[in-house]
LODREN-415680 format. One record per residue: x, y, z of N, C-alpha, C in turn; residue in one letter. Coordinates in steps of 0.1 Angstrom, whole numbers, plus 5000, padded with zeros to 4 digits. Layout:
N
XYZXYZXYZa;...
***
This chain:
434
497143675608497843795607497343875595x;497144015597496444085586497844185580x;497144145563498044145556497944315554x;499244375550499244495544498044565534x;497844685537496944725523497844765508x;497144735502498044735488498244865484x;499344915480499945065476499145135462x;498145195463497245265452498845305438x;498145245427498945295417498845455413x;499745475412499745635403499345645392x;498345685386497745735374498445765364x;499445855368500645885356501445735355x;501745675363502745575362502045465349x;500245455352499345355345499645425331x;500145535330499445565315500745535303x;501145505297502245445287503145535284x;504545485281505545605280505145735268x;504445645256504445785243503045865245x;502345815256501245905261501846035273x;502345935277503346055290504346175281x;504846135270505846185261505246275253x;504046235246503146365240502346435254x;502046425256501346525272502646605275x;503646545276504746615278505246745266x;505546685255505446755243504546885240x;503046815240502046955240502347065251x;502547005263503047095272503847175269x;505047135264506347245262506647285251x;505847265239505947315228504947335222x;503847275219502647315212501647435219x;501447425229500947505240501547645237x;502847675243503147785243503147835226x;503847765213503947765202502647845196x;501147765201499847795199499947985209x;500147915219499848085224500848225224x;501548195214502548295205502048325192x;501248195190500248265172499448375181x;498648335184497648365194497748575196x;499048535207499248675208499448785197x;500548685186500748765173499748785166x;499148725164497448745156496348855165x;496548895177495948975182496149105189x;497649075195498449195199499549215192x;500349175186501549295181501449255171x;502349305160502749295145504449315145x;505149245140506349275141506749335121x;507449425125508149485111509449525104x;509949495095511349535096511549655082x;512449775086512049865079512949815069x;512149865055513149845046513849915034x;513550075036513750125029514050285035x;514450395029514750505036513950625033x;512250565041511450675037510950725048x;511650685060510850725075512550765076x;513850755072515050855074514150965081x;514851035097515850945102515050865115x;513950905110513050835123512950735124x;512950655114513350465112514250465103x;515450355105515950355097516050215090x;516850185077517050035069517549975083x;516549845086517449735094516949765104x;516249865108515749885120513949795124x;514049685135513249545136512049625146x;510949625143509949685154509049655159x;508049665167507049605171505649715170x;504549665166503449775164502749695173x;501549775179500749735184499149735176x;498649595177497249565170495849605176x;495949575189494949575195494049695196x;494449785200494249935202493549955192x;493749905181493149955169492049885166x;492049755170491149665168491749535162x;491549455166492649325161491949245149x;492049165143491549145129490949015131x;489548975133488848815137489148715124x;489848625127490248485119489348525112x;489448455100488548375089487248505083x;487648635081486748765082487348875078x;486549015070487449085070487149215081x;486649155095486049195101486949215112x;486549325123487749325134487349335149x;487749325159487449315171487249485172x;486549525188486349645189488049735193x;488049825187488949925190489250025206x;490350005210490850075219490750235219x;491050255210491350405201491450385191x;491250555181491250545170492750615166x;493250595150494350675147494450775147x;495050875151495151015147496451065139x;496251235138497751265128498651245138x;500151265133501451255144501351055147x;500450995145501050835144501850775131x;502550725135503350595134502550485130x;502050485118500950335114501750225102x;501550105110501749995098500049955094x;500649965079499449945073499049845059x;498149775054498649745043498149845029x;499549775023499749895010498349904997x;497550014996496950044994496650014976x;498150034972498250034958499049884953x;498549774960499049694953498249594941x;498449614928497749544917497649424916x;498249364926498349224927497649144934x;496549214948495949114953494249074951x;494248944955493248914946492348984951x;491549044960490349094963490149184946x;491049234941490949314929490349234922x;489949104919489149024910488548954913x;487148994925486448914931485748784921x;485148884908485148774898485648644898x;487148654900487848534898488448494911x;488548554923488748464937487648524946x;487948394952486948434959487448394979x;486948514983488148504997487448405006x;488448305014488248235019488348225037x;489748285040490248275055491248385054x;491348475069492248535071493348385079x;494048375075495348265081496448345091x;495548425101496248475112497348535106x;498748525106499548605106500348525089x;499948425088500148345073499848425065x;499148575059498148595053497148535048x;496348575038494948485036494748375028x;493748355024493448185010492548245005x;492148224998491648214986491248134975x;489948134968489547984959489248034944x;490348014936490948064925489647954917x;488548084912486947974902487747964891x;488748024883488848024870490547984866x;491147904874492647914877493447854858x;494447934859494747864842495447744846x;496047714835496747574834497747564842x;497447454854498747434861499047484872x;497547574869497647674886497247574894x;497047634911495747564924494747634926x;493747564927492447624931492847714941x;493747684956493747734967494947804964x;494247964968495848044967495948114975x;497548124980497948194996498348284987x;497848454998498848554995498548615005x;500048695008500548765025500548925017x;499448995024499749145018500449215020x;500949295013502149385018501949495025x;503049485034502649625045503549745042x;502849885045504149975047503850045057x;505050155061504850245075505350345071x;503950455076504250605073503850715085x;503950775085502650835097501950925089x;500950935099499750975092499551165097x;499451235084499851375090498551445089x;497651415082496051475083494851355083x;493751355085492651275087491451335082x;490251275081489051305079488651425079x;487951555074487351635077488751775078x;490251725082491151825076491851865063x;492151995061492352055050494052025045x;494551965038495851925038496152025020x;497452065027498052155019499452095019x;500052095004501752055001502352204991x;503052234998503852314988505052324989x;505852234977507152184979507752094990x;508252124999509052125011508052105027x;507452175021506052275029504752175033x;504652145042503152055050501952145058x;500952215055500252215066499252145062x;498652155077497152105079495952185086x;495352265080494052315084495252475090x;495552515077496552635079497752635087x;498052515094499452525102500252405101x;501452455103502652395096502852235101x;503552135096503552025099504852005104x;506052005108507052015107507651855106x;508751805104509151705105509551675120x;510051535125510151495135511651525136x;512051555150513651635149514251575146x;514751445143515351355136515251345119x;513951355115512951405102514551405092x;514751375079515751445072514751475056x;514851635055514351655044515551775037x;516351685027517451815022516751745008x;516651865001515951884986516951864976x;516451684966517651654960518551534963x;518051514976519051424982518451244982x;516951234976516451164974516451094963x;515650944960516150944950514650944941x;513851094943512951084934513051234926x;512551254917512751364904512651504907x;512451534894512351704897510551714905x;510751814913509751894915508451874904x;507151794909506051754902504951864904x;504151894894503252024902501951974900x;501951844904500651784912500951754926x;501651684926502551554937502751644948x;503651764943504551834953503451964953x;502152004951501152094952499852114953x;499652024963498151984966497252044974x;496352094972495252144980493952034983x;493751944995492751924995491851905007x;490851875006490151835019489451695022x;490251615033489751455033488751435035x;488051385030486451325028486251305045x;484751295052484551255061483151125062x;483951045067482450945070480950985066x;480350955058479150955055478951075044x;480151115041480151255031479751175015x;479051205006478851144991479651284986x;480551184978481551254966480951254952x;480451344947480051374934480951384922x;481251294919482651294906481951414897x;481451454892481451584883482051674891x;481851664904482351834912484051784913x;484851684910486251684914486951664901x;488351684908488851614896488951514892x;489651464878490051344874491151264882x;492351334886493151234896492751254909x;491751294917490751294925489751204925x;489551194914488451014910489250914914x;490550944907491250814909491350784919x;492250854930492150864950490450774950x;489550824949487950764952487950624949x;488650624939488450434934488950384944x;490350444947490750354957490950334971x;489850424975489250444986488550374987x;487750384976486350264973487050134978x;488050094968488349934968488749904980x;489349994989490049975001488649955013x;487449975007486350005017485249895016x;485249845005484449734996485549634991x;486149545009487049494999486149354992x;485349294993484449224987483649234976x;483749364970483449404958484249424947x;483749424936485349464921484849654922x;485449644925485349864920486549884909x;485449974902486449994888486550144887x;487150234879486950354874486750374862x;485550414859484650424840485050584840x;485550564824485950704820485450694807x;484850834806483550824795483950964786x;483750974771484651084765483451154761x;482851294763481651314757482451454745x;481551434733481551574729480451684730x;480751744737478751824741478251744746x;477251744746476151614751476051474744x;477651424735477151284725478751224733x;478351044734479451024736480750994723x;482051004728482551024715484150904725x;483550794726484650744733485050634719x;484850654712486250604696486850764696x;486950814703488150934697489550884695x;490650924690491850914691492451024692x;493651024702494651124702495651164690x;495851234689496751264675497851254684x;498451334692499251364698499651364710x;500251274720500651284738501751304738x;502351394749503851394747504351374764x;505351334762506151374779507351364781x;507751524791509051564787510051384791x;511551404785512351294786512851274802x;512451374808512751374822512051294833x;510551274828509251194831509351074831x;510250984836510350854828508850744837x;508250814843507050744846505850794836x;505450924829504850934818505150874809x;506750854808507450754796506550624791x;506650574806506450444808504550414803x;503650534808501950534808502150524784x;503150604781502950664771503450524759x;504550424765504950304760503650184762x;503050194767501050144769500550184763x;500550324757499150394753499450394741x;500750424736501150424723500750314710x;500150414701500450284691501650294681x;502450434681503450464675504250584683x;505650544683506450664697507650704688x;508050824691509250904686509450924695x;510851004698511851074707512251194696x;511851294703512251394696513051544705x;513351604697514051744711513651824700x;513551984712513052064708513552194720x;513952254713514952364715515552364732x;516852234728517652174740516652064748x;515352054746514651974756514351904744x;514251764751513851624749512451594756x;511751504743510751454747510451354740x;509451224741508651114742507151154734x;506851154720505851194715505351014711x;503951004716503550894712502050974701x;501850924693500850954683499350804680x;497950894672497350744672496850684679x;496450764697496350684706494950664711x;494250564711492850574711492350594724x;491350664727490650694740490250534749x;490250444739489450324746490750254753x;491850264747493150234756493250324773x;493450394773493250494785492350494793x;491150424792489650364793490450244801x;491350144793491150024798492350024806x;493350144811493950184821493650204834x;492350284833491750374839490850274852x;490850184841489650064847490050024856x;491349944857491849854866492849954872x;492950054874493850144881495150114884x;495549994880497050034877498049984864x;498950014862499949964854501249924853x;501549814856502649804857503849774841x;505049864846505549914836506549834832x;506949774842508349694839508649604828x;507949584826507949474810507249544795x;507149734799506549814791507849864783x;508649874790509650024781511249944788x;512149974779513449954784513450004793x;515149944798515049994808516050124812x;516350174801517350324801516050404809x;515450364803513850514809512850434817x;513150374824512350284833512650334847x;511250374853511250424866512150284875x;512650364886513350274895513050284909x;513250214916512750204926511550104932x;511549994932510349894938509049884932x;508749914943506849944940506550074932x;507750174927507350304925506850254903x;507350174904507650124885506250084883x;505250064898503950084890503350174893x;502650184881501850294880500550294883x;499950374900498950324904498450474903x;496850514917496350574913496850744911x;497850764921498450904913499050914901x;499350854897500150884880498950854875x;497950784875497450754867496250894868x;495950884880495351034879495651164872x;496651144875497651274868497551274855x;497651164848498251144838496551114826x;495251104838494251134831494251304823x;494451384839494151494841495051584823x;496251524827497051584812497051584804x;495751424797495151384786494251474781x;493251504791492751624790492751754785x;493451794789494651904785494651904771x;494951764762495351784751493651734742x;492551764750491451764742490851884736x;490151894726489552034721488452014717x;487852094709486352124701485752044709x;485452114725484052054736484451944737x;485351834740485651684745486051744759x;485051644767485651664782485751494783x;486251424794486551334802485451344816x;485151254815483751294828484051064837x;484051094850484850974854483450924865x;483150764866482350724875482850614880x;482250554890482850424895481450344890x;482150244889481650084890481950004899x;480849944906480649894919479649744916x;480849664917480049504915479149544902x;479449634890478749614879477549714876x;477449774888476649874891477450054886x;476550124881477550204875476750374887x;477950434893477150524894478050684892x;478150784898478550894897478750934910x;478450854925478850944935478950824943x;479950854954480350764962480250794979x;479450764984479750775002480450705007x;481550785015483150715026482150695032x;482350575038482450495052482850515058x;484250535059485650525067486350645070x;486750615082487750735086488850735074x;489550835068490950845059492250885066x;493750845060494650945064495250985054x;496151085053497151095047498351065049x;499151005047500550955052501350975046x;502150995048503951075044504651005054x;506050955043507350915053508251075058x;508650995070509151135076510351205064x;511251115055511951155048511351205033x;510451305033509551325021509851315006x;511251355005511751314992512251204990x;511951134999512351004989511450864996x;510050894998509150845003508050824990x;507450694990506450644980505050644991x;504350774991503050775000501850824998x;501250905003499750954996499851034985x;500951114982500751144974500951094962x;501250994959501250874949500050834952x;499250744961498450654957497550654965x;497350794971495950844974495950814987x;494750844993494050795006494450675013x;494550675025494750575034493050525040x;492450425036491150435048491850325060x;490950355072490450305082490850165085x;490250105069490149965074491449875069x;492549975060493749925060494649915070x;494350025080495250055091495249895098x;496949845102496749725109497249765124x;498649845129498949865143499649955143x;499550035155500350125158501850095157x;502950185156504250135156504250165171x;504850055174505650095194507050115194x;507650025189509450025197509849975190x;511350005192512349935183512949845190x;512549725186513349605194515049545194x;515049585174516549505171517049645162x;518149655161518549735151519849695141x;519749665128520949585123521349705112x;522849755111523049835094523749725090x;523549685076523749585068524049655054x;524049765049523649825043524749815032x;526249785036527249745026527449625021x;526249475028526449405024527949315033x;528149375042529149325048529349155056x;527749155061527349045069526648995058x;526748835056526348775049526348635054x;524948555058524548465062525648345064x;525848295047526548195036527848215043x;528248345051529648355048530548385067x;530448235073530848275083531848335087x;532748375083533948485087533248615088x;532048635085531148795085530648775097x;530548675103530048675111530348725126x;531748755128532048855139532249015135x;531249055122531249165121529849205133x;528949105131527649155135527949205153x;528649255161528149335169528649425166x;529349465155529949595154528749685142x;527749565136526749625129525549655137x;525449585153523849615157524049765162x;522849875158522849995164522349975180x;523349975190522949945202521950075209x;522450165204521550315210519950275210x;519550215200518450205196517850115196x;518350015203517149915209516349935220x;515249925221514449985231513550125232x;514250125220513350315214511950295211x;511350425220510050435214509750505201x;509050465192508750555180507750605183x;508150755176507250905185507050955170x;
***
């Protein structure tokens, strides 16, 4: 009698339960987990607004999604990018990283040295000189902000007050836009800031620092550094009298009205001795004694931060605005000036990895960017030029929308917790940003 054939084992049944259980695992968690970095690292950027400088076109709390790709998405471990879809133009919506931050390391190639973009982790870094107690390996996530970009390369941007054009015609705000004069929380009327005439450099153009200004150098530095992020770029400021250098001069005298509390703050640095004095009903901040080589060693590292400079009665307020990057500091070259005489000029060059020169060629496409809420927006006109290679993604949509803004909803505190559908702005999920 012929026996049965024997029933072929199943493969999966041969293989052991914690092998069947991780196969299973990667499958439903690692996998997709991996292809959500994936996407995020190549197509979107998520952002949450956090402040009221795009009022009313974005608002606090309002969660959104930009798109990366189009622009060119950013290759691991590089500061290099995939090819671009399109390029930015004026009227976008760009998340970008913040141009004026004194904090990250690229600013001291000397002493780090870059290692890996870490996808959406931000980067690493290998700290040659770390002090006591530091790590060699240091993470830092850059900071982003979102503006739109209202001129570019090769157009003529004009500010007067209130007032935007570009290449003679008007800019208007977005119909939502809120610009009521005053209602912000930045100062009187500046007549640098709020009165600009200029024209954005174009790709391959060489900028001759003798032909510009001094807070016009400063914008170049940091265009430079934003362009050469693997280089140290500095800004050398050199005091001539006639044709001799005369950089041991000292100031006898700087002053800035009591209203300035961001000159306040340059003048509590520069000072080697400060009075408060008034003078017929107006108040001022007279610092005396002040040597050229200080202002030099401002000038260098382009920014200052003030917070730990000056009380805090006269201490600028507002975030990132308390340092003092390349427009005040430009400005605040430009006024130094002012107070020079008998033939002392200020004449400004860049330093490039050590290399000293007088004129600089853009690489890069530039923007100018303004929040739609202009008075009470920290943007180009503070801290200069946007290049190219900062830009990270377009803005697209508003995904979530939360007002929190009283502090009402609080994590810690579950009885807040059936406030939250009376806090999501439901209108506005799903909105495109235009």
């Amino acid at each position: 009698m012929a026996s049965s054939p024997k029933k072929s084992q199943d493969p999966q049944e041969s293989r052991s339960p914690w092998r069947r259980g991780l196969r299973a695992f990667t499958r439903e968690f690692v996998v997709p987990i991996a292809l959500a970095l994936v996407f995020i690292q190549f197509a979107v950027q998520a952002f949450k607004i956090p402040s009221a400088s795009m009022e009313r076109s974005l608002l606090i709390g309002d969660f959104l999604l930009g798109l990366k790709f189009i622009y060119g998405s950013p290759v691991p471990f590089t500061h290099k990018r995939l090819p671009a879809l399109t390029e930015p133009k004026p009227g976008d919506v760009l998340i970008f990283r913040y141009p004026g931050d004194p904090f990250y390391p690229e600013g001291k190639p000397e002493r780090y040295r870059f290692l890996a973009n870490l996808f959406l982790f931000g980067n690493l870094y290998w700290d040659r000189t770390p002090a006591e107690g530091e790590n060699r390996l240091v993470w830092y996530a850059p900071k982003d902000f979102i503006k739109r970009a209202v001129a570019t390369s090769g157009q003529t941007l004009e500010v007067e007050g209130t007032r935007v054009r570009v290449d003679g015609r008007e800019v208007p705000l977005p119909p939502e836009g809120l610009y009521a004069a005053g209602t912000g929380t930045f100062r009187q009327d500046d007549p640098v800031r709020d009165h600009l005439r200029l024209r954005l450099p174009l790709p391959g153009e060489t900028i001759a620092f003798d032909t510009i200004s001094l807070a016009y150098a400063a914008w170049i530095r940091s265009l430079a550094v934003q362009e050469n992020p693997d280089s140290k770029v500095e800004l050398k400021l050199d005091l001539w009298k006639d044709s001799a250098l005369d950089n041991g001069f000292v100031f006898d005298t700087l002053r800035a009205d009591f209203r300035d509390r961001n000159r306040q703050a340059a003048l509590f640095y520069l000072g080697v001795s400060l009075q408060q004095r008034g003078e017929a009903g107006s108040e001022y901040l007279e610092a005396r004694n002040v040597p050229f080589r200080r202002l030099q060693e401002v000038a260098r590292t382009g920014y200052l931060r003030v917070s730990d400079l000056m009380p805090a009665a006269v201490r600028p307020q507002g975030g990132r605005r308390e340092e003092l990057n390349e427009y005040y500091l430009g400005t605040y070259i430009e006024s130094f000036q002012q107070s020079l005489g008998g033939g002392r000029r200020i004449r400004a060059s860049l330093v490039i990895d050590g290399k000293t020169t007088d004129r600089y060629t853009v690489k890069k496409t530039s923007f100018f960017m303004m929040g739609d809420n202009r008075d009470n927006s920290s943007d180009s006109r503070y801290w200069g030029l946007l290049s190219r290679n900062n830009v990270k993604a377009k803005a697209l949509i508003i995904y979530f929308s939360f007002e929190n803004e009283d502090g009402g909803f609080r994590f810690g505190n579950p009885l807040s917790w059936f406030t939250v559908p009376f806090k999501i702005r439901w209108t506005r999920l799903g909105r495109l940003i235009d």
